[in-house]
Backbone bond lengths (Angstrom), bond angles and torsions (degrees), N, CA, C in turn:
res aa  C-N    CA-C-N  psi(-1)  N-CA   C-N-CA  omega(-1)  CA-C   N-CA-C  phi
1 X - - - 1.463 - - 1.510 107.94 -
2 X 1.578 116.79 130.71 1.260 96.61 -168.40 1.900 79.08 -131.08
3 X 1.508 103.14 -174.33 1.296 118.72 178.02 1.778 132.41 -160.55
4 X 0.749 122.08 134.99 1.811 103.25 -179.66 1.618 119.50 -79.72
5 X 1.215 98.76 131.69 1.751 107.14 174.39 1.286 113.95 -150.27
6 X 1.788 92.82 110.51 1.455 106.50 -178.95 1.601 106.96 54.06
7 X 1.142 125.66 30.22 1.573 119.23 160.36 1.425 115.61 99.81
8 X 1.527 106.77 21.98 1.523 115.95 -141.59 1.808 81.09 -132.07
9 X 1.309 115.81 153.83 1.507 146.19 -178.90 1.377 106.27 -107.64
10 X 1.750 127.06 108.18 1.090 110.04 -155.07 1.514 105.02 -113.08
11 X 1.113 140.85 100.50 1.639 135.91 -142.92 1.479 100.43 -77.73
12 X 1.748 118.82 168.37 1.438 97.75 -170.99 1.445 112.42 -114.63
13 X 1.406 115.94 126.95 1.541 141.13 142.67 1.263 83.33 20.79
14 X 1.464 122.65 128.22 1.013 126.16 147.80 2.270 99.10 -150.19
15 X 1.842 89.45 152.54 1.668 83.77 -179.45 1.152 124.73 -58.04
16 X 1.579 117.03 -28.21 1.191 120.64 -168.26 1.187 96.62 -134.86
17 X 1.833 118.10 137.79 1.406 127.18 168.84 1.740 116.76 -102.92
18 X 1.263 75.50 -21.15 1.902 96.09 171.92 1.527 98.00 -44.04
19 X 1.092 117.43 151.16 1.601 127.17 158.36 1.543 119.28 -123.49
20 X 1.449 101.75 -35.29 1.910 103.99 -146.56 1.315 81.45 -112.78
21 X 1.381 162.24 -47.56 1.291 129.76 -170.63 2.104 85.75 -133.70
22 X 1.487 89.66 -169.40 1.550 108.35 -176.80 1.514 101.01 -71.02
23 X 1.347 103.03 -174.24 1.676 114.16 172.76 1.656 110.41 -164.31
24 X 1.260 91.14 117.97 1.543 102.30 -176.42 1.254 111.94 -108.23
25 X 1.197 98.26 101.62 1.837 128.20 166.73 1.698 114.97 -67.04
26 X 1.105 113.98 124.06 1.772 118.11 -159.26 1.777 82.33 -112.70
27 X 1.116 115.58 138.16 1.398 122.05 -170.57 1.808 99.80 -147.68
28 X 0.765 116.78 125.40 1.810 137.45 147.37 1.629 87.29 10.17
29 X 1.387 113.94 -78.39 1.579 111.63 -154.61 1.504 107.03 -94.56
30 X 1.239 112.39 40.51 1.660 111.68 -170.85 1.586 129.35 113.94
31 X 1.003 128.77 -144.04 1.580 140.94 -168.40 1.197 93.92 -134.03
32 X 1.583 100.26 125.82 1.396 117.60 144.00 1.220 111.67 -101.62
33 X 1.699 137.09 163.19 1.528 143.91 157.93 1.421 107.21 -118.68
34 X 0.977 127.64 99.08 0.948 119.26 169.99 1.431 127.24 -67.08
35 X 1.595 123.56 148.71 1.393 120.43 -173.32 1.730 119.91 -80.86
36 X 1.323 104.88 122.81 1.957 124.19 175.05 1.340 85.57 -48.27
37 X 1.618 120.59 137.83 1.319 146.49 136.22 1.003 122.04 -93.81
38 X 1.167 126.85 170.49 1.572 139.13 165.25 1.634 96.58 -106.38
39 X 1.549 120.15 156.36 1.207 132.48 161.27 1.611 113.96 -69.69
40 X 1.323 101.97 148.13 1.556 110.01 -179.15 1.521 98.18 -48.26
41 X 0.945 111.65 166.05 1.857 138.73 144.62 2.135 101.72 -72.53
42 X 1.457 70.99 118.21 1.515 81.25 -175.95 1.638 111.20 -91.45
43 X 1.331 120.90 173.52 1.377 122.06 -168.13 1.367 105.26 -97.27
44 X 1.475 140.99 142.81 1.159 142.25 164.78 1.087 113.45 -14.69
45 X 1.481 138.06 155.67 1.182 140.85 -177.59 1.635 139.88 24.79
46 X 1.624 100.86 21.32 1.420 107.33 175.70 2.148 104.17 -142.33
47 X 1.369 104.22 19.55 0.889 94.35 -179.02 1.843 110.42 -81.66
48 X 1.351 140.77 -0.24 1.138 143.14 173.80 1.972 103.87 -67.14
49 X 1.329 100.99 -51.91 1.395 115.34 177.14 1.064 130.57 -68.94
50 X 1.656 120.95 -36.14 1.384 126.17 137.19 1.229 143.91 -45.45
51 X 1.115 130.40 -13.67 1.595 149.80 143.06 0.926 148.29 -92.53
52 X 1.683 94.07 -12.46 1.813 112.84 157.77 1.909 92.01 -57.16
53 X 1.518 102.22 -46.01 1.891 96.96 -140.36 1.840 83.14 -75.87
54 X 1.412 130.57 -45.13 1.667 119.66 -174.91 1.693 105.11 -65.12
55 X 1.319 123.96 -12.33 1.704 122.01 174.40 1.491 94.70 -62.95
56 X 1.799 112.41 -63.91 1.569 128.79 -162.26 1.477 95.32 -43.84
57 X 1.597 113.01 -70.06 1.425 115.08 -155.40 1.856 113.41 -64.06
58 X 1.551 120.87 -25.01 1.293 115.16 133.88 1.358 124.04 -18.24
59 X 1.162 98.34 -80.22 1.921 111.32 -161.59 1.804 103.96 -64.07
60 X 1.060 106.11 -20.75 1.442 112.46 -161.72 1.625 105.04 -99.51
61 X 1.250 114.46 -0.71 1.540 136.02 179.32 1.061 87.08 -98.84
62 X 1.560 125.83 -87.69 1.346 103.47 -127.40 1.893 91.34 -95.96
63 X 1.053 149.84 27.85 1.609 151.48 133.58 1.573 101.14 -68.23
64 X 1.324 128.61 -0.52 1.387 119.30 160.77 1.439 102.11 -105.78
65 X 1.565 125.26 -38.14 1.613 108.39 171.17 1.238 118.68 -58.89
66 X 1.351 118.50 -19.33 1.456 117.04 -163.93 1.730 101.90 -84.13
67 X 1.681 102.70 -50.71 1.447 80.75 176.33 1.687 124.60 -76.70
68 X 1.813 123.53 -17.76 1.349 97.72 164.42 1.900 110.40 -68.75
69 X 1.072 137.56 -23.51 1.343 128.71 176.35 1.992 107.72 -38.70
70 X 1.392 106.80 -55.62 1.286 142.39 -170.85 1.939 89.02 -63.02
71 X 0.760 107.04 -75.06 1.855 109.16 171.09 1.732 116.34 -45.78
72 X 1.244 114.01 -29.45 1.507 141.21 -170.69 1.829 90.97 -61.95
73 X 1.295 84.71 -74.16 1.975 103.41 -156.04 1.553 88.62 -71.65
74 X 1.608 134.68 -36.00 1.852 97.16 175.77 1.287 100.98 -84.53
75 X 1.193 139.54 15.95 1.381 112.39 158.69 1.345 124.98 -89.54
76 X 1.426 116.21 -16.83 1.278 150.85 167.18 1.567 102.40 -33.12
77 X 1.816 109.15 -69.37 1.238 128.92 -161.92 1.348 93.42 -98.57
78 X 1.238 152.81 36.57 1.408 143.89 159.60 1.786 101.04 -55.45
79 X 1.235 97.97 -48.52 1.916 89.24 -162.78 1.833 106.62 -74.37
80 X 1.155 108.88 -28.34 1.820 117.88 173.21 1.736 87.83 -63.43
81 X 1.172 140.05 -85.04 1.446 140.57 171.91 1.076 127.93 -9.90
82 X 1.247 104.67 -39.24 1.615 114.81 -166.80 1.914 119.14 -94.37
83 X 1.594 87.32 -20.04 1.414 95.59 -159.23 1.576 132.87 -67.41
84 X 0.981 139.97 89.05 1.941 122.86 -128.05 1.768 107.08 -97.28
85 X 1.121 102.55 22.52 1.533 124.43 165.32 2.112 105.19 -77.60
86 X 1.036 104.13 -66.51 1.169 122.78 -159.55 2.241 98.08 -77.64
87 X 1.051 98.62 136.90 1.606 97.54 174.61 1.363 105.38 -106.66
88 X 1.144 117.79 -59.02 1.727 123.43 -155.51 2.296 77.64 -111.86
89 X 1.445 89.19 116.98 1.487 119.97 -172.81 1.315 111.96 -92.82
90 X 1.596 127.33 -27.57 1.503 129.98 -176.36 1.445 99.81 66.67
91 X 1.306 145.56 32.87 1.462 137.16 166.93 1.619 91.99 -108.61
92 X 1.383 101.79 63.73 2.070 91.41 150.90 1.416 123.57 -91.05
93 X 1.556 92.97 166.81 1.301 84.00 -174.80 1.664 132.20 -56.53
94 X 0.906 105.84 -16.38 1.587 121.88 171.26 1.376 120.24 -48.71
95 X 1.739 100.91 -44.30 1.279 121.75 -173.46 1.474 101.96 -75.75
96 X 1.755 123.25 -59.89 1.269 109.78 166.54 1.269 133.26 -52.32
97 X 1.531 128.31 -19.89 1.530 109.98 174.65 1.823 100.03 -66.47
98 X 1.243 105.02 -44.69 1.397 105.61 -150.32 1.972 102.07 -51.86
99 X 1.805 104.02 -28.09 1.899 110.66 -167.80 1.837 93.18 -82.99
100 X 1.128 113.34 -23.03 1.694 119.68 -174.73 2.149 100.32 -83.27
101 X 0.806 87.04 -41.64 2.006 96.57 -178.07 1.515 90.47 -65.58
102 X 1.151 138.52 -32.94 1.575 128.44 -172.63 1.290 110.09 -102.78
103 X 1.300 140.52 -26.63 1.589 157.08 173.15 1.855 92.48 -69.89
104 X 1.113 111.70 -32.88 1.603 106.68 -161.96 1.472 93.54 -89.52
105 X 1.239 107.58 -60.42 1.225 98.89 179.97 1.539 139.43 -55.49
106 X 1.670 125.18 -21.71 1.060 123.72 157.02 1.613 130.09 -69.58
107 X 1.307 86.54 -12.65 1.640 105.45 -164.20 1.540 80.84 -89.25
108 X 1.219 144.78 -54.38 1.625 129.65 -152.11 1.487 106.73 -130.23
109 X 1.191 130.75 -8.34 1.579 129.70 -167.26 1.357 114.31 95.65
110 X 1.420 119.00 -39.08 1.519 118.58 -162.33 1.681 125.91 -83.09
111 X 0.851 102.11 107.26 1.938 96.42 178.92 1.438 108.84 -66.85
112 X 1.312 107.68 112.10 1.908 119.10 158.94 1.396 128.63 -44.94
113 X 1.323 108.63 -31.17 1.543 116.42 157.11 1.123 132.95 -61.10
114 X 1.641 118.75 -40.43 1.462 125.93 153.86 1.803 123.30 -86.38
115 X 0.503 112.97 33.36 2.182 110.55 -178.53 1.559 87.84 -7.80
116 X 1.291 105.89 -89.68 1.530 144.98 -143.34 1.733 88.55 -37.10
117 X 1.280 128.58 -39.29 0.981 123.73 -158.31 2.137 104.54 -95.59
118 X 1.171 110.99 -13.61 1.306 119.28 154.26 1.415 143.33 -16.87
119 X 0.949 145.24 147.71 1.317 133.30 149.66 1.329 134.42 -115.82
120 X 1.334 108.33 78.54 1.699 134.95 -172.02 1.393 122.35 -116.49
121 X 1.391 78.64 160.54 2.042 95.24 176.65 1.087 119.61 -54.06
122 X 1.350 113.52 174.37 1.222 112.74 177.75 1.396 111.59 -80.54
123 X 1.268 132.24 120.85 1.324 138.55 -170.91 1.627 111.68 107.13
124 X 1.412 103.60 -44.95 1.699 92.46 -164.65 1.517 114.07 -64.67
125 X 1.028 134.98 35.83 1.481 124.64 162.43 1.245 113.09 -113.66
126 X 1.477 107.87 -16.70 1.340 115.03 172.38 1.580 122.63 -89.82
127 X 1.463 107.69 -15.26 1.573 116.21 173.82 1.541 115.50 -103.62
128 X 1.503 102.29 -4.79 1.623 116.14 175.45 1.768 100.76 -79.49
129 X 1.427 103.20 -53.73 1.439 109.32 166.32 1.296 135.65 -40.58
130 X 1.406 116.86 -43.32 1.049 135.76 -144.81 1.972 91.01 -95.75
131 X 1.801 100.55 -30.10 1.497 100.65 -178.94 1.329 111.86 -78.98
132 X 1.148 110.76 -29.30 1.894 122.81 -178.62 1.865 103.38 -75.16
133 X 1.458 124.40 -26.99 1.505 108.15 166.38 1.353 115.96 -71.09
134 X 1.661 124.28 -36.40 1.286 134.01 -154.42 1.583 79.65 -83.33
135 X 1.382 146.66 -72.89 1.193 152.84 -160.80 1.732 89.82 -54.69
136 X 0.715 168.91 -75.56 1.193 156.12 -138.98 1.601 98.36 -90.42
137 X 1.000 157.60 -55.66 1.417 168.57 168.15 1.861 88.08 -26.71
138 X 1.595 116.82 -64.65 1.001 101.06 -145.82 1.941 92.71 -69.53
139 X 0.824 144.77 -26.81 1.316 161.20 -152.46 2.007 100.80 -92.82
140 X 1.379 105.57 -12.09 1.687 97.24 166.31 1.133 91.41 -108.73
141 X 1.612 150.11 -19.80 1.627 141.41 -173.83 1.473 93.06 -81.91
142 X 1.444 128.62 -5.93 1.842 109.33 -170.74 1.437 97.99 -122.94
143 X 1.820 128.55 9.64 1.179 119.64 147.14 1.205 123.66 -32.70
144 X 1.235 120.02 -76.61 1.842 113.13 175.50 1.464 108.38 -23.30
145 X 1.194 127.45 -61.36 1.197 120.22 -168.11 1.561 124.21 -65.03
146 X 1.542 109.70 -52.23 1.527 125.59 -168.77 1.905 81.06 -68.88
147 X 1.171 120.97 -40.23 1.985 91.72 -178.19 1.652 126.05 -97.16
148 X 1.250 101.25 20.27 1.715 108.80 171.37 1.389 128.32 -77.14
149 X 1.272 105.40 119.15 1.684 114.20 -158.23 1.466 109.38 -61.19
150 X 1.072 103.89 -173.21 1.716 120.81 179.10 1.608 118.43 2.66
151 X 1.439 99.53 41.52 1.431 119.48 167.79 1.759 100.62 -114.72
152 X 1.476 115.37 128.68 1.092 126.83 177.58 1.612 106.30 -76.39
153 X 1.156 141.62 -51.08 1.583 153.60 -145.23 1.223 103.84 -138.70
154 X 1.493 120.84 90.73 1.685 110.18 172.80 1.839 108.26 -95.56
155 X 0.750 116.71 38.54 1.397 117.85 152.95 1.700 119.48 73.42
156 X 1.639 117.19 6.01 1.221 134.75 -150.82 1.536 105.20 -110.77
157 X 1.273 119.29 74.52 1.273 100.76 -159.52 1.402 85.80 -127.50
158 X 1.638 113.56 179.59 1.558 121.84 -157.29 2.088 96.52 -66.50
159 X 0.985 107.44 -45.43 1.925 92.65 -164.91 1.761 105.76 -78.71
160 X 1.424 101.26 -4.62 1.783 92.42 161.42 1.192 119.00 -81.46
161 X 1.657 109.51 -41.98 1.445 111.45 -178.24 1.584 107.63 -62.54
162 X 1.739 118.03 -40.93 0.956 122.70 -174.76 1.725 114.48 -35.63
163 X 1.619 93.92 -69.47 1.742 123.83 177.87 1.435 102.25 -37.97
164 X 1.241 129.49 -58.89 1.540 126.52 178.80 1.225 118.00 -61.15
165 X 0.881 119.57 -14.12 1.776 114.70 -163.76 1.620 95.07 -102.01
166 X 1.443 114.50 -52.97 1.106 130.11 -161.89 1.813 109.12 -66.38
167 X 1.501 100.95 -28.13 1.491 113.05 -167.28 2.275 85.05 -94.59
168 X 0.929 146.48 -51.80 0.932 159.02 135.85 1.811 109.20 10.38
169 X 1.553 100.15 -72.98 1.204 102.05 -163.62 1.657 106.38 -99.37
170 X 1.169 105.12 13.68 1.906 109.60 160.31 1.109 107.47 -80.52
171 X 1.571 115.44 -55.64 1.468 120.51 175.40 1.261 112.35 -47.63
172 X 0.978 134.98 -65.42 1.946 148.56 172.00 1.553 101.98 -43.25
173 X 1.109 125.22 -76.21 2.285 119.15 -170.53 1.876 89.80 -93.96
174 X 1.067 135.53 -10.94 1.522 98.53 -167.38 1.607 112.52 80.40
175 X 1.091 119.13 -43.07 1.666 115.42 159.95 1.897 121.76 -37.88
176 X 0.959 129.52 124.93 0.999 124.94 -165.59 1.347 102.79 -110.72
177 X 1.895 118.10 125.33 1.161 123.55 171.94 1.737 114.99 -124.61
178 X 1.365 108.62 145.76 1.528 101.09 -167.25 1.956 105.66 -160.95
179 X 0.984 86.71 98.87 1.637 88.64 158.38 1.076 123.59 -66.51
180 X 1.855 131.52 138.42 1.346 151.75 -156.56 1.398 116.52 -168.72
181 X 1.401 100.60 160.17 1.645 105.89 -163.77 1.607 82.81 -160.32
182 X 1.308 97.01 148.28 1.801 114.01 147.51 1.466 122.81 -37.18
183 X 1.081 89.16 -48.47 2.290 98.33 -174.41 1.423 86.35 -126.05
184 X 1.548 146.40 74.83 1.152 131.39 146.93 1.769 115.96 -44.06
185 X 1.216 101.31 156.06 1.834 106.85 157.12 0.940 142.91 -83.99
186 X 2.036 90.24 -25.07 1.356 107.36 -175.90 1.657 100.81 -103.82
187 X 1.210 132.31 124.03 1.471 136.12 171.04 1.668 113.22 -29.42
188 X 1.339 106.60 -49.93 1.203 122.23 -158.35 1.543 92.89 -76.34
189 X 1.233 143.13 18.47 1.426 123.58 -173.53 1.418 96.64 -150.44
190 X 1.694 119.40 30.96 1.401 121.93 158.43 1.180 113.43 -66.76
191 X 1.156 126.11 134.49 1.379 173.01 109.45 1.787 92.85 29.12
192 X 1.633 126.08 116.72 1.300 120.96 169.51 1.510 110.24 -84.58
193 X 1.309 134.29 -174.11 1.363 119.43 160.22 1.308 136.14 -57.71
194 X 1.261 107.77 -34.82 1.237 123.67 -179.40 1.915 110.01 -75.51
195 X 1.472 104.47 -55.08 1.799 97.69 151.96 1.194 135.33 -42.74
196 X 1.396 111.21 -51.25 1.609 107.72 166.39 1.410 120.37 -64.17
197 X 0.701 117.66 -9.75 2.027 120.63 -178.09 1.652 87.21 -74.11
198 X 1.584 103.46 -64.37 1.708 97.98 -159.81 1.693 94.69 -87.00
199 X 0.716 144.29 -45.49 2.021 120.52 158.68 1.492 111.64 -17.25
200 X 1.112 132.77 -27.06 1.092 140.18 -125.03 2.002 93.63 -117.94
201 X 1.248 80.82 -58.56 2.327 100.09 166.61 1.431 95.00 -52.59
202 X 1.594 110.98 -81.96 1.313 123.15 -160.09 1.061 125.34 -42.51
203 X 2.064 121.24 -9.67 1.430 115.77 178.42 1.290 104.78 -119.43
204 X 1.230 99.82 17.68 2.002 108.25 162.31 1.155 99.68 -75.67
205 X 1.475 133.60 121.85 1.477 156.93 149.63 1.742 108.74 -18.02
206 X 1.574 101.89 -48.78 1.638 103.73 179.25 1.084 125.84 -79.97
207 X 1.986 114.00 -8.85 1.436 98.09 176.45 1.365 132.52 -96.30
208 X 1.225 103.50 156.53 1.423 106.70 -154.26 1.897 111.31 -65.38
209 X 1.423 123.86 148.47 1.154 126.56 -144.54 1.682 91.11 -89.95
210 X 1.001 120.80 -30.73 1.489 125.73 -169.58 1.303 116.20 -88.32
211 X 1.582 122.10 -5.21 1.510 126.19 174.83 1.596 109.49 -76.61
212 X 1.238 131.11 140.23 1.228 147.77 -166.81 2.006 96.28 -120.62
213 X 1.254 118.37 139.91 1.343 105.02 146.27 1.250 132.36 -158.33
214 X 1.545 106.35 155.33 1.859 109.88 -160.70 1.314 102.62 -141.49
215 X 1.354 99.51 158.28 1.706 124.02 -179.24 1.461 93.82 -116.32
216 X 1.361 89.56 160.99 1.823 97.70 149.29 1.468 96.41 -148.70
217 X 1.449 108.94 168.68 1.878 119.09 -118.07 1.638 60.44 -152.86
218 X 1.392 111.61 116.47 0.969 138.40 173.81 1.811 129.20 -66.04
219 X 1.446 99.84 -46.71 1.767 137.01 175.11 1.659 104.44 -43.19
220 X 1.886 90.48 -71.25 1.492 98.16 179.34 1.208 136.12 -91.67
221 X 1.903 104.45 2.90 1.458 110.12 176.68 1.258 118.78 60.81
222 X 1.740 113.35 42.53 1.591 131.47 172.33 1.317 120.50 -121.29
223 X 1.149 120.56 -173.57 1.938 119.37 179.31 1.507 93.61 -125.30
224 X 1.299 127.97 161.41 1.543 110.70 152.38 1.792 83.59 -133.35
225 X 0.998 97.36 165.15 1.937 106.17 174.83 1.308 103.70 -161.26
226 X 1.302 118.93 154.59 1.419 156.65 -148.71 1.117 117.59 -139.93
227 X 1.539 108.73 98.29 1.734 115.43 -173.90 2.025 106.77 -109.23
228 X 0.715 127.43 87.21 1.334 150.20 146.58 1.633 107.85 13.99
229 X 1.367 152.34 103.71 1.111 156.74 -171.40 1.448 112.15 -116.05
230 X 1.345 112.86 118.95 1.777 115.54 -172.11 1.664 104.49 -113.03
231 X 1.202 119.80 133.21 1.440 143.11 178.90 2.120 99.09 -45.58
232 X 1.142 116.55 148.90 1.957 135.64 164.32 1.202 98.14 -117.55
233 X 0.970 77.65 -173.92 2.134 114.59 -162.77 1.768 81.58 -71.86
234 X 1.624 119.49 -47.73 1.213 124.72 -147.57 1.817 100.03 -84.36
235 X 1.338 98.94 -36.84 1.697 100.39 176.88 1.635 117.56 -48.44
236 X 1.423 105.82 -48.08 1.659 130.33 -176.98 1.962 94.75 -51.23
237 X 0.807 111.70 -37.63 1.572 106.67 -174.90 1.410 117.62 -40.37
238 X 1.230 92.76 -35.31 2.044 110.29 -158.89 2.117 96.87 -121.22
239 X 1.183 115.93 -34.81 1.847 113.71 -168.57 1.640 101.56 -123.87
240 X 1.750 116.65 24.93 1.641 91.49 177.75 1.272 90.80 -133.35
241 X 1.034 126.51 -176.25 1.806 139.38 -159.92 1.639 109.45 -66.85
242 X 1.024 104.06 112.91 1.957 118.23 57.03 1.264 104.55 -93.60
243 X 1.322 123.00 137.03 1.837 103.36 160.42 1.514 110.63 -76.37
244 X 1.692 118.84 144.41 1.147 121.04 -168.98 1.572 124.41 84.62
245 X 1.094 127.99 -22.69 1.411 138.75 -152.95 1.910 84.54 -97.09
246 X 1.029 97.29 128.08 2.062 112.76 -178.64 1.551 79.08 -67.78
247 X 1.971 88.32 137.34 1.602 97.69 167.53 1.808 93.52 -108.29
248 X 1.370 96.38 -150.57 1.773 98.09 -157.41 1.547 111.89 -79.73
249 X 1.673 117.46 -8.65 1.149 126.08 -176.90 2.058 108.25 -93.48
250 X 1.664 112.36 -5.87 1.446 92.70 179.24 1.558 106.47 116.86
251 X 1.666 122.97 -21.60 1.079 119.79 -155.76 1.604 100.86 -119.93
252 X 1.240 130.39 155.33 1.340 141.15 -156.43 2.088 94.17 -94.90
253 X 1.359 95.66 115.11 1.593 101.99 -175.26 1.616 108.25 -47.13
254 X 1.152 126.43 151.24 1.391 128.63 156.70 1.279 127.97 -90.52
255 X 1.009 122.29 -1.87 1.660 119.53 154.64 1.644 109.45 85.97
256 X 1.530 104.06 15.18 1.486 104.60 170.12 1.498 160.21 -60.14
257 X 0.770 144.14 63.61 1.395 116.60 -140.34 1.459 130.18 -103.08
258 X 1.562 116.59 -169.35 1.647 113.83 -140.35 1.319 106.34 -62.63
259 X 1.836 120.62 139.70 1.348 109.36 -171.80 1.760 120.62 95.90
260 X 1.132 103.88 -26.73 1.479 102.18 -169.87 1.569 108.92 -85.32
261 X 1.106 120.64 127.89 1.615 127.06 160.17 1.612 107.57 -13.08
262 X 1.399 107.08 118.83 1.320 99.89 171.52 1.606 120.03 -113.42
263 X 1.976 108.23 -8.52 1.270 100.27 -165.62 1.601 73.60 161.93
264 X 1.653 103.36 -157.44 1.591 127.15 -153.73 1.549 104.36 178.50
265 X 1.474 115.25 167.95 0.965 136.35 -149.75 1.150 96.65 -146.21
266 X 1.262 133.64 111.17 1.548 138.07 -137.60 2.147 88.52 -133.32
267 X 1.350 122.21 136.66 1.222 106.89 -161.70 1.853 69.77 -155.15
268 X 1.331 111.93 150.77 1.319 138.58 -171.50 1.326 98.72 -157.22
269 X 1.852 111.14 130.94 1.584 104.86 -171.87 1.777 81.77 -169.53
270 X 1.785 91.77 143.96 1.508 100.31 173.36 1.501 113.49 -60.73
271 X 1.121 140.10 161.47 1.290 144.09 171.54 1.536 116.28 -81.74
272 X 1.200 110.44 110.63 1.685 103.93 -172.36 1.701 96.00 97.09
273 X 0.980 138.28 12.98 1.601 125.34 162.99 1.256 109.53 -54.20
């Protein structure tokens, strides 16, 4: 099913974009696996172009698992972070690749330690890489913070780290990554039109948690895709009830709760990178 938007080719919704192995989606209430497909049977003379765009939406998946994985593990360590007893915390970066290399890997099959041995697009081992230096980089610049004593709240929480990494590694590949929400906090992560349409699915109760969805934008010969982000025990700290009631960062709670759509991971990438 396809449709026009704003001049744009809108490819169709499908549960799984994965092709070549499974994908294990870690969710609030457990594990999902989602089921391996095969790619359509393509039509005479467009099957080169048709597999450029299922390579893209690959690469453009799992550089969004990688950075919620990366969002995953500091939320993980919020209470080690937080704790103003303790000075020197042992969360180096060393330590985070090693909790992000195991989060990634259940989540998609692929070990970050091996690429080479992978089975990827053309490019994605090099933009998978390229997210695992920036993700670790940003996580030795916020030492100072995560080990400062008799501070309760050092300010390091998954959508900052997110914002840095993500703003980081646009600058670095040109790939564009961006966390968004309906009511962001942060200005800078309002919702485009085309985000708000699918923000808009994703906080319907009925849709399904494992659907992903992407266009590709004909003009500039890119994909953008939309990976779906669900609220923890640990999110609720700072966005679940009271609604309204300032949580510890300054900002008026949103009244969410566990499980519920909290936002997306908005990823824009040439086709064939």
């Amino acid at each position: 099913m396809a449709s026009s938007i704003h001049g744009r080719v809108v490819t169709v919704i499908r549960n799984v974009l994965e092709w070549v192995f499974p994908i294990l989606l870690v969710t609030t209430g457990g594990s999902t696996i989602s089921e391996a497909v095969s790619p359509p049977k393509q039509p005479a003379g467009q099957g080169a172009s048709l597999q450029s765009v299922f390579e893209t939406e690959q690469t453009a998946r799992l550089l969004a698992i990688l950075l919620d994985s990366g969002r995953y593990v500091i939320n993980e360590n919020q209470e080690l972070f937080d704790d103003p007893s303790k000075e020197h915390k042992g969360f180096s970066p060393e330590v985070f690749e090693h909790q992000l290399t195991e989060v990634f890997r259940s989540r998609s099959g692929i070990d970050l330690q091996d690429l080479s041995a992978a089975r990827l697009p053309n490019g994605g081992r090099e933009l998978l890489h390229s997210l695992l230096v920036v993700s670790k980089r940003v996580v030795a610049e916020a030492q100072a913070d995560i080990n400062r004593k008799d501070v309760d709240f050092k300010g390091f929480i998954p959508a900052v780290f997110g914002a840095r990494v993500a703003a980081r590694f646009t600058d670095m590949t040109g790939v564009r990554l961006k966390q968004t929400a309906l009511a962001p906090r942060n200005p800078s992560n309002a919702p485009d039109h085309f985000e708000k349409m699918v923000l808009q699915q994703f906080a319907d109760p009925s849709y399904p948690r494992e659907k992903v969805i992407s266009e590709t934008i004909a003009k500039s010969n890119s994909l953008r895709l939309m990976f779906p982000l669900y609220t923890t025990r640990q999110c609720l700290d700072c966005h679940g009830e009271p609604k309204g009631e300032l949580d510890k960062t300054g900002y008026p709670r949103e009244g969410l709760r566990l499980g519920q759509n909290g936002g997306a991971i908005s990823v824009v990438i040439p086709i064939g990178r």
